[in-house]
GUDRENBA-988844 format. One record per residue (C-alpha): residue number from 1; residue in one letter; x negated, z, y negated. Coordinates in Angstrom, 1 decimal, decimal comma. Layout:
<rs>
pos NUM code A xx X zz Z yy Y;
...
</rs>
This chain:
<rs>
pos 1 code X xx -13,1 zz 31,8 yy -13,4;
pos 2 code X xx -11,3 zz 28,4 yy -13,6;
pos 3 code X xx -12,5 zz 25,4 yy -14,2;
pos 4 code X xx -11,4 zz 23,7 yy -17,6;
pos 5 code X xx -9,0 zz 20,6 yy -16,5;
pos 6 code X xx -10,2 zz 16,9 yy -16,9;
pos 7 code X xx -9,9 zz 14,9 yy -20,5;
pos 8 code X xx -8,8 zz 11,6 yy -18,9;
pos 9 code X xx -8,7 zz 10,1 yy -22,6;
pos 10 code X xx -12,0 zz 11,7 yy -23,3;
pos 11 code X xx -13,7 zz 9,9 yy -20,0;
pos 12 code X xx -11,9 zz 7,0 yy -21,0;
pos 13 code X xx -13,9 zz 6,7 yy -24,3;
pos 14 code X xx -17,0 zz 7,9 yy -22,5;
pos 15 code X xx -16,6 zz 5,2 yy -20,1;
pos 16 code X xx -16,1 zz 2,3 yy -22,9;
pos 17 code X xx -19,2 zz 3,6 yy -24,5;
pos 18 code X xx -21,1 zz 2,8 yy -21,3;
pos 19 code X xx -21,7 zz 6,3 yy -20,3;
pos 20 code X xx -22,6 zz 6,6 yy -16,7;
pos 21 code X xx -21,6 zz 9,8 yy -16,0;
pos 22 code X xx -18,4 zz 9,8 yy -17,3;
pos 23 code X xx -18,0 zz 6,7 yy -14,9;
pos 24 code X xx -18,5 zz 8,3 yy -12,0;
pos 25 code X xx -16,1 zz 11,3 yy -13,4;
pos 26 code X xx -13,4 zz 8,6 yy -13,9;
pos 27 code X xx -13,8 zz 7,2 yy -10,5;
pos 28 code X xx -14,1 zz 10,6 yy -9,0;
pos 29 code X xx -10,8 zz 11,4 yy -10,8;
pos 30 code X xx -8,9 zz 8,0 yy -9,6;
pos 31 code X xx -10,2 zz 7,5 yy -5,9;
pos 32 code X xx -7,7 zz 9,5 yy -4,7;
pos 33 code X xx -4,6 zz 7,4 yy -5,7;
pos 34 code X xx -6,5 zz 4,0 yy -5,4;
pos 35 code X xx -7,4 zz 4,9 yy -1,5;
pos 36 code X xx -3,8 zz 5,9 yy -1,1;
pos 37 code X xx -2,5 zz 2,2 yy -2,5;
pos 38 code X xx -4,9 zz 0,3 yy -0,5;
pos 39 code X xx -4,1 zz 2,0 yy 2,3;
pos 40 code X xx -0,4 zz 1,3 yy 1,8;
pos 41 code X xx -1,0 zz -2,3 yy 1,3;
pos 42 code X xx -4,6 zz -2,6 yy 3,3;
pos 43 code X xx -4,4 zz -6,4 yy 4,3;
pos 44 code X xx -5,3 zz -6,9 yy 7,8;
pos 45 code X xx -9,1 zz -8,3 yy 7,6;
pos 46 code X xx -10,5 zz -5,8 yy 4,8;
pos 47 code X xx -11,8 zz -3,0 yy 5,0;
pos 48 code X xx -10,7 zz -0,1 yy 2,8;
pos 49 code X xx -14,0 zz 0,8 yy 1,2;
pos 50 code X xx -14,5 zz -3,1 yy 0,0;
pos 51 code X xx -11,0 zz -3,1 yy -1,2;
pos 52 code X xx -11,0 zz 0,2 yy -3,2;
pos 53 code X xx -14,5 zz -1,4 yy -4,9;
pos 54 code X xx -13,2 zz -4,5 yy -5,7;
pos 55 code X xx -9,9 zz -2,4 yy -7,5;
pos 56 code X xx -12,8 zz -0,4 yy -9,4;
pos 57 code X xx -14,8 zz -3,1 yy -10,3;
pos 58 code X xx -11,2 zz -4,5 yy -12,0;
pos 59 code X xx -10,9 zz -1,4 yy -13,7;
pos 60 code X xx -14,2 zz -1,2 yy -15,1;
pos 61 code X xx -14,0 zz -4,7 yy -16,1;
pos 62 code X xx -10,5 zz -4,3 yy -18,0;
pos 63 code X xx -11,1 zz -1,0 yy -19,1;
pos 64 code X xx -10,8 zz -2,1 yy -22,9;
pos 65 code X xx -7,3 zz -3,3 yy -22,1;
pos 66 code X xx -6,2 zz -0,2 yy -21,3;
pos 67 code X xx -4,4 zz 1,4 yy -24,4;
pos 68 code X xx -2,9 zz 4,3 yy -23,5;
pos 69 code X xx 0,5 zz 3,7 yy -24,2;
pos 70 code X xx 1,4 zz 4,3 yy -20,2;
pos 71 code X xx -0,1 zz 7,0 yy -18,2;
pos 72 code X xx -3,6 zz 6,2 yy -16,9;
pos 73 code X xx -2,1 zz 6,1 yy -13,1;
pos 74 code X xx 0,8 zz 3,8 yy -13,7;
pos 75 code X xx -2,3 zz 1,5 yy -14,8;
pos 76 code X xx -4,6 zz 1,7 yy -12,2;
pos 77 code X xx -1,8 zz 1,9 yy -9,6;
pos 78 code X xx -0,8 zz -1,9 yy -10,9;
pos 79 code X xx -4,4 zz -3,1 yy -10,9;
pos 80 code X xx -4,5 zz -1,7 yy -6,9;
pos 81 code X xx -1,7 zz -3,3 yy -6,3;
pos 82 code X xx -2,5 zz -6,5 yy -8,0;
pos 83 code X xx -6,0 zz -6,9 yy -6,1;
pos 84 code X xx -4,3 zz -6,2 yy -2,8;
pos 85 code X xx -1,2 zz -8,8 yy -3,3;
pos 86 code X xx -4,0 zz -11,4 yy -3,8;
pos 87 code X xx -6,2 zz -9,9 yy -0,8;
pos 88 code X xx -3,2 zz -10,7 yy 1,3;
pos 89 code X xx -2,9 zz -14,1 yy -0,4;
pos 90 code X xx -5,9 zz -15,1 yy 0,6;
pos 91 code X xx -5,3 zz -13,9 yy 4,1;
pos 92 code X xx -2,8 zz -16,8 yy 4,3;
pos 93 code X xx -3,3 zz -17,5 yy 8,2;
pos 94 code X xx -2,0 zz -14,6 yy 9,9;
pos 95 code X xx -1,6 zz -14,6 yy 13,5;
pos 96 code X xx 1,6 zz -13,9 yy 15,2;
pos 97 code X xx 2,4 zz -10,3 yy 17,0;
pos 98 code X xx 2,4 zz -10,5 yy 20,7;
pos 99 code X xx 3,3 zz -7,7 yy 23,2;
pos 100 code X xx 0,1 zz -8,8 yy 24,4;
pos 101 code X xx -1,6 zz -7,3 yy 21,5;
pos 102 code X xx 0,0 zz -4,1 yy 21,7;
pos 103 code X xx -1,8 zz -1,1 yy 23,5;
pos 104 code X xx 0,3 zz 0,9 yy 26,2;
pos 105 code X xx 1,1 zz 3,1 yy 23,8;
pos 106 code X xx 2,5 zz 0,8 yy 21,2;
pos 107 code X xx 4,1 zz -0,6 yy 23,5;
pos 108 code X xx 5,6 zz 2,3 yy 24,9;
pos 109 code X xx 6,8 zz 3,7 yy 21,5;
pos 110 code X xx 8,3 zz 0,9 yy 20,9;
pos 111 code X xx 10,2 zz 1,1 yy 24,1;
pos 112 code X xx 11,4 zz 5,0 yy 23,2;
pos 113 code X xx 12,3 zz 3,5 yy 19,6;
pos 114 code X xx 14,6 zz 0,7 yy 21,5;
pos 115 code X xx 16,2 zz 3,1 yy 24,2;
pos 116 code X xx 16,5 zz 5,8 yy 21,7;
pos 117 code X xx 17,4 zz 7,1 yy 18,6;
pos 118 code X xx 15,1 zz 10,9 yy 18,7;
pos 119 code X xx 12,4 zz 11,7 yy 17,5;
pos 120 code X xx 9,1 zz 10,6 yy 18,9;
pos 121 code X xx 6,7 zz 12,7 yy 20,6;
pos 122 code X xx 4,0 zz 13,7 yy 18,8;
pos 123 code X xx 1,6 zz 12,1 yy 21,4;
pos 124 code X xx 3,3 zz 8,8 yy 20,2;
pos 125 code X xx 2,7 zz 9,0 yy 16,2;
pos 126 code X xx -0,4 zz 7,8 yy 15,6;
pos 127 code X xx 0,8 zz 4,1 yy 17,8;
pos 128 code X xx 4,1 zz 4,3 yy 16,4;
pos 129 code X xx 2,2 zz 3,8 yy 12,7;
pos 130 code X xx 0,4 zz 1,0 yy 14,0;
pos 131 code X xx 3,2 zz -0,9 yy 15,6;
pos 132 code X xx 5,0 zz 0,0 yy 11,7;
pos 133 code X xx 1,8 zz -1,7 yy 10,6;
pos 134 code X xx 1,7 zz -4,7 yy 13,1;
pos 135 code X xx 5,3 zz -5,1 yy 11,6;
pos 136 code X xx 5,2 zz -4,8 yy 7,8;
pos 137 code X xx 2,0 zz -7,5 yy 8,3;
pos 138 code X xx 4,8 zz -10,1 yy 9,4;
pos 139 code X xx 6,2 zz -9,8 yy 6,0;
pos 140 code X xx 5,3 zz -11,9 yy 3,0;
pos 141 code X xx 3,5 zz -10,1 yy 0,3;
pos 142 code X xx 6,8 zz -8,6 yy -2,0;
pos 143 code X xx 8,6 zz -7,5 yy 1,1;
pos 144 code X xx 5,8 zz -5,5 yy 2,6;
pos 145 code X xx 4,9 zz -4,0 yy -0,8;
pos 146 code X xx 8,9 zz -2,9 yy -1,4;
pos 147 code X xx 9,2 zz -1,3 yy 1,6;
pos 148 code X xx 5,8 zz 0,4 yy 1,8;
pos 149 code X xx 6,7 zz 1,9 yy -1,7;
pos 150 code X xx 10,4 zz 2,9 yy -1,2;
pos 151 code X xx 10,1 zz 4,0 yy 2,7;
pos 152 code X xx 6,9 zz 5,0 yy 3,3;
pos 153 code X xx 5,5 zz 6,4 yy 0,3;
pos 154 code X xx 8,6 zz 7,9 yy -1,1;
pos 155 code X xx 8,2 zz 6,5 yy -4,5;
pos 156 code X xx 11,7 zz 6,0 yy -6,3;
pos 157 code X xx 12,8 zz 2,6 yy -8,0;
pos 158 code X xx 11,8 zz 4,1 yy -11,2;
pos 159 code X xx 8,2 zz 4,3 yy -9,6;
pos 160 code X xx 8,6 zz 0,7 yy -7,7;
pos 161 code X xx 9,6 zz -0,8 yy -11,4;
pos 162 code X xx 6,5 zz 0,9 yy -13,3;
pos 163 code X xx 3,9 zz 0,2 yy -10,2;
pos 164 code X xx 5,4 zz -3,6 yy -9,9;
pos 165 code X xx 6,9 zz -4,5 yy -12,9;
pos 166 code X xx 9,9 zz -5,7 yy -11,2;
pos 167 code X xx 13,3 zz -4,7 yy -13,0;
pos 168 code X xx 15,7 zz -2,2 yy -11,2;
pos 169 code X xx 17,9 zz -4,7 yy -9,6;
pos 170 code X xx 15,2 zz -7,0 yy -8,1;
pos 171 code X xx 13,5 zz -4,1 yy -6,3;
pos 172 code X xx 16,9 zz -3,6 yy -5,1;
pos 173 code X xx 17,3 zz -7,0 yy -4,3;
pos 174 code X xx 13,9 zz -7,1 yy -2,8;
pos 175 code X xx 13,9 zz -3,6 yy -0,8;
pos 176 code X xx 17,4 zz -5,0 yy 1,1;
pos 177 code X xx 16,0 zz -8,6 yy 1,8;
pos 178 code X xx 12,9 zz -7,0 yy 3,3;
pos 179 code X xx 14,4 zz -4,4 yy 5,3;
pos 180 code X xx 16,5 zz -7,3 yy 6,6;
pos 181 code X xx 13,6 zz -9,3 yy 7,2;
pos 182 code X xx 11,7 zz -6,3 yy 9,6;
pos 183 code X xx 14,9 zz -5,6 yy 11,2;
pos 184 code X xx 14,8 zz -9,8 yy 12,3;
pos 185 code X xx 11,6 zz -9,4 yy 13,1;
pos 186 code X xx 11,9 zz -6,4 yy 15,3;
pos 187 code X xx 14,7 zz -7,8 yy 17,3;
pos 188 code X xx 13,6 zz -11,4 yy 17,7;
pos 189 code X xx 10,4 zz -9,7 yy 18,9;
pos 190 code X xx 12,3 zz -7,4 yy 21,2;
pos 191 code X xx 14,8 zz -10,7 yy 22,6;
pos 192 code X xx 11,4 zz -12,6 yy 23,3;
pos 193 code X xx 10,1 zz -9,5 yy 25,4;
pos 194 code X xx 7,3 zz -9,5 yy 23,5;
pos 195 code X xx 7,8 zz -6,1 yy 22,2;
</rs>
């Protein structure tokens, strides 16, 4: 037997009501795309759980903005986004990435990415995405957000323009200056022998 599917809009005016249940519907229903933007743009000294709270808490709190003239996701995605750009901000001290930081296998992957251009070894994945991590960190806020959403989450620039608000040409703009700026910071990183 299959189950009926969800009435967001339904929840939605549940939710305004105060109904608790439909609350915990609605967040049932959304977790899965707000854990998947916080982890995209997880600032460094926050843990996932408190950020993925503080973006519901701004959705329950704004829910009576919400008029339903753009799909539900488009905006909860912006609110994630939003509470992670000023997590970051206030994250304004971040230290500096030292090959002394790096575990032997971060190291070593980026060694292999240096030396070659294959593919890495399975073994090597899970410190290759950390050392991707250690990297995006060194960029400012916009850059780290372009790149995470064009190259790493696969979103298109239509997507990038609905999640940011951005026009067309300045997540252009922005997806080339950042991809400039990690490709600076890779190799002044690699010159210094730090990486």
């Amino acid at each position: 037997m299959d189950e009926p599917s969800f009435d967001m809009e339904a929840c939605i005016a549940l939710v305004r009501q105060g109904d608790q249940l439909a609350s915990h519907d609605l967040v049932r229903q959304l977790y899965p795309l707000v854990l998947k933007l916080v982890r995209a743009h997880l600032p460094r000294r926050t843990s996932e759980e408190d950020l993925c709270q503080m973006v519901f808490i701004k959705i329950f709190a704004n829910i009576g903005q919400y008029s339903g003239n753009v799909p539900i996701g488009h905006w909860v995605s912006r609110i994630a986004v939003n509470t992670c750009f000023n997590q970051l901000k206030a994250e304004k001290i971040r230290p500096e990435l030292r090959w002394a930081d790096l575990s032997e296998d971060e190291a070593g992957v980026l060694q292999a990415l240096n030396e070659t251009s294959g593919d890495l070894h399975p073994a090597e994945s899970m410190a290759s995405r950390e050392v991707v991590g250690m990297l995006l960190a060194e960029l400012n806020v916009q850059d780290r957000l372009v790149i995470n959403l064009l190259y790493l989450d696969g979103c298109s620039m239509q997507e990038v323009r609905q999640i940011t608000g951005w026009n067309i040409a300045l997540v252009k703009v922005r997806a080339f200056r950042a991809r400039q700026r990690l490709k600076s910071a890779f190799n002044k990183l690699m010159m210094e022998g730090r990486l």
